[in-house]
C-alpha positions in Angstrom: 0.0 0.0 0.0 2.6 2.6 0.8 4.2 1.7 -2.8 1.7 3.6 -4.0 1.5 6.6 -2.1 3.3 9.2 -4.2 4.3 13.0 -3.1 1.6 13.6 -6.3 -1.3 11.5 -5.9 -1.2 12.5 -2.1 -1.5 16.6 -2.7 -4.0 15.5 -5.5 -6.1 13.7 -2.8 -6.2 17.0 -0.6 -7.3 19.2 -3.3 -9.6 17.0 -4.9 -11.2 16.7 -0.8 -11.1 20.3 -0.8 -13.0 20.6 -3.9 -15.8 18.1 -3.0 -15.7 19.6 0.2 -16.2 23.7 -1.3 -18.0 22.5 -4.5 -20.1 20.2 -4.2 -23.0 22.9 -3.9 -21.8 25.5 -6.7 -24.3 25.9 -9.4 -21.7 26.9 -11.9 -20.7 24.0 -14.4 -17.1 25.0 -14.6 -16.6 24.0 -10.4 -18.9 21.0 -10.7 -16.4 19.9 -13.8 -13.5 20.8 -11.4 -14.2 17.8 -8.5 -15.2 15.8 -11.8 -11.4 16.6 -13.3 -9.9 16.3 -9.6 -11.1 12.6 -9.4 -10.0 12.0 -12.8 -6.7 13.3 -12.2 -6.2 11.5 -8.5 -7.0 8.1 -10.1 -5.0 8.2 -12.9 -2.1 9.1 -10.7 -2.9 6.1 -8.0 -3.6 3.7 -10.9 -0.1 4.6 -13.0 1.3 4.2 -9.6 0.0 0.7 -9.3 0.8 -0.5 -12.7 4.8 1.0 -11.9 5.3 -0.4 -8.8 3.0 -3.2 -7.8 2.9 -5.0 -11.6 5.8 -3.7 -13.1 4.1 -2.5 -15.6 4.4 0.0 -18.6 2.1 3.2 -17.6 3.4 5.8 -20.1 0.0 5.2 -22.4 -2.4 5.9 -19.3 -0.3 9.2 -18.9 -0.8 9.9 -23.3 -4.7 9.1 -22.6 -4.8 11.9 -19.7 -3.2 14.9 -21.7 -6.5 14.8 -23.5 -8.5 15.1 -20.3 -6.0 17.9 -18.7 -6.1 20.1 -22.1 -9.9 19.9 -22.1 -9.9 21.3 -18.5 -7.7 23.8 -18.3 -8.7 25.1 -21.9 -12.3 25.4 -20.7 -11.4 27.2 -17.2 -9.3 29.7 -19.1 -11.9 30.3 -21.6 -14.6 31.1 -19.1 -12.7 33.0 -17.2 -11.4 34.9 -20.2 -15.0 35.3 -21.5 -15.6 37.7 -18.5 -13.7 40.1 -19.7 -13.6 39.4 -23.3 -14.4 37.4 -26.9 -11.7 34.7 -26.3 -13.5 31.9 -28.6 -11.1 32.6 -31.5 -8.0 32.4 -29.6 -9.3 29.3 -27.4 -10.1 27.3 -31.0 -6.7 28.4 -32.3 -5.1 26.7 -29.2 -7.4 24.2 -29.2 -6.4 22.8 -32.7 -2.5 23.3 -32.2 -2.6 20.8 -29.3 -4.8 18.2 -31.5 -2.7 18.6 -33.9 0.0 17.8 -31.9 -1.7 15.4 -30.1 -2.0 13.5 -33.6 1.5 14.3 -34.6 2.6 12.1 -31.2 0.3 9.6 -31.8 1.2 9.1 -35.6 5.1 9.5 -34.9 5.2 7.2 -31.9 2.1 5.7 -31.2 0.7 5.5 -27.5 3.5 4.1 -26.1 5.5 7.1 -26.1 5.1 10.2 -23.6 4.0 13.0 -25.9 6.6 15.1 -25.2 5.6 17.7 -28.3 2.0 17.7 -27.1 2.7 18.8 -23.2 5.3 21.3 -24.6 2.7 22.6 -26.9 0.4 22.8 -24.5 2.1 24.6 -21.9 3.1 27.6 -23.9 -0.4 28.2 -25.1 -1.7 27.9 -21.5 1.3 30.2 -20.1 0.0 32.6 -23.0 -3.5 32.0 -21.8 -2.5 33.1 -18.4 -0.4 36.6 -19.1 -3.6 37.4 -21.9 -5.8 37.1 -18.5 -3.7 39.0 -16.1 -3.2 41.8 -18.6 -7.0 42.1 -19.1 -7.9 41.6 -15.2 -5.2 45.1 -15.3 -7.2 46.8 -17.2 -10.4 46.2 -15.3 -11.6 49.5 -13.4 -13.9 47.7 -11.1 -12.5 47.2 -7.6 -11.8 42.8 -7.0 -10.4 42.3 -3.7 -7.6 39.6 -5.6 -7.1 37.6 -1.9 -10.4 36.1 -2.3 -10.8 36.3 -6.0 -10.9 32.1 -7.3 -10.2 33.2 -11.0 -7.2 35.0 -10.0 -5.4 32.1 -8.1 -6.7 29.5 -10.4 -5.1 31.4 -13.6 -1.9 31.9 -10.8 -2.3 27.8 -10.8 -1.9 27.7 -14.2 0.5 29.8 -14.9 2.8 28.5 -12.6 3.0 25.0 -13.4 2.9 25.3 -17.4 5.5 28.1 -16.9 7.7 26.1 -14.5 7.1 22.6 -17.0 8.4 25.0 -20.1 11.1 25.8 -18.8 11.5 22.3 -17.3 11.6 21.2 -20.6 14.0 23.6 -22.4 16.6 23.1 -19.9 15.7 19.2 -19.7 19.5 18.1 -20.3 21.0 20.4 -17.3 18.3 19.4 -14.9 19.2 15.4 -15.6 21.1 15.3 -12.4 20.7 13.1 -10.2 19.9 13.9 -6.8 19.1 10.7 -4.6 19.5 7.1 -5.4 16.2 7.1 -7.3 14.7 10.6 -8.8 16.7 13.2 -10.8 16.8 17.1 -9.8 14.0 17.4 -12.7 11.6 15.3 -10.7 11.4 17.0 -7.3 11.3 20.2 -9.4 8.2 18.7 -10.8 6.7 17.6 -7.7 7.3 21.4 -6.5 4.9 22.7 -9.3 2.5 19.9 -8.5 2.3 21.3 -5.2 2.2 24.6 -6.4 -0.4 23.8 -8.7 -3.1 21.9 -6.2 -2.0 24.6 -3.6 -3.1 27.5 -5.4 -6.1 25.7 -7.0 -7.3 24.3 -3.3 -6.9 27.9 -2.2 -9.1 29.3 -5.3 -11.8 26.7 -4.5 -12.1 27.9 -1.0 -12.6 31.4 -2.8 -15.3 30.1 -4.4 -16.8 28.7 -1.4 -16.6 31.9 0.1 -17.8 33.9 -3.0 -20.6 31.7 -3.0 -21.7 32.1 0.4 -21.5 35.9 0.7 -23.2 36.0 -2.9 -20.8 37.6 -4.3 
C-alpha cells in the first residue's frame, strides 16, 4: 500500500477533498467539472502508480490518454474566465487545434507508447499565453476585486505557474538530468514542487469560491 503513495497522488487527494468539500453545492458547471477533473486526475495518478510499482508495468500510455482530459480542462477554465472580460473563442479554437494537432502528430510519430513530449510542450506555452492574456485584461479592469479572495485570480496563478515552471522544465531538460538521490533526478522534485504549487493555489481558489458563494458575491 505505501508503494503507492506518491508525493503527487497525495497533494491531489487533498485538493480533490477540498474541492468536493467547497464544491459540491456551486451551481456553476465549470466547479462542478472541477471535483469531476480532480477525481479524474487522482485516479489516474494512483492507478499509473499501481501499474509502476506493484505490476511492473508500462504506464506511459495511461499518462498519453490523460493529456487529453487535462487540455480539455484547463482550456475550458481559461476560456470562461477569459470570457468575462472578453471574446476569447477565437484564440481558445486556435489553441485548441494546435494541441490536437500535436496530439495527432505524437500519436502518428510514436504511437501511445510514447510520452507526448511535443504535445505537453505545446500545451504549456499556449496555456502560459492564456495566463499573461488574462492577467493583462484583469489590469485593465476598473472595477475594484479584492484579488485575496478572488478564485479566478489564483486558479489562472495555478496555471501559470506549473505550465510556466514545465516549459522551462523542458527547455533546460539536459541540465536538470542530475541526479539527486539514489532514485529521482533534480527534474523530478522540481516537478513535484509545481504539483504542489499547482493543487496549492487551485485548493486555495476553490475555498474562494466557497466563500464567494456564500457571501453571494
Amino acid at each position: 500500500m505505501i508503494k503507492i503513495i506518491t508525493p503527487s497522488n497525495t497533494v491531489e487527494l487533498i485538493c480533490l477533498i477540498i474541492a468536493i468539500f467547497c464544491l459540491a453545492k456551486d451551481k456553476s458547471l465549470f466547479w462542478k467539472i472541477a471535483i469531476i477533473y480532480m477525481a479524474i486526475t487522482f485516479t489516474t495518478e494512483t492507478v499509473a502508480s499501481i501499474m509502476s510499482k506493484i505490476f511492473h508495468q508500462y504506464n506511459v500510455w495511461l499518462y498519453n490518454l490523460y493529456i487529453l482530459v487535462e487540455d480539455s480542462f484547463v482550456s475550458y477554465g481559461l476560456y470562461k474566465f477569459l470570457k468575462e472580460y472578453t471574446n476569447p473563442k477565437p484564440i481558445i479554437i486556435v489553441g485548441s487545434g494546435l494541441m490536437f494537432i500535436s496530439y495527432c502528430f505524437d500519436l502518428y510519430s510514436h504511437g501511445i507508447a510514447e510520452l507526448h513530449n511535443i504535445t505537453i510542450n505545446v500545451s504549456a506555452i499556449i496555456f502560459v499565453v492564456y495566463g499573461l492574456y488574462y492577467f493583462l485584461l484583469l489590469l485593465k479592469d476598473d472595477n475594484f476585486i479584492r484579488l485575496k479572495f478572488h478564485p479566478q485570480f489564483w486558479w489562472v496563478v495555478g496555471v501559470l505557474f506549473y505550465y510556466f515552471g514545465g516549459t522551462i522544465i523542458n527547455l533546460f531538460n539536459e541540465v536538470l538530468f542530475v541526479k539527486v538521490s539514489t532514485s529521482h533526478y533534480l527534474r523530478w522534485y522540481i516537478y513535484i514542487l509545481l504539483n504542489l504549487l499547482l493543487y496549492s493555489f487551485w485548493s486555495y481558489s476553490f475555498i474562494c469560491r466557497a466563500r464567494q458563494r456564500r457571501l453571494h458575491l
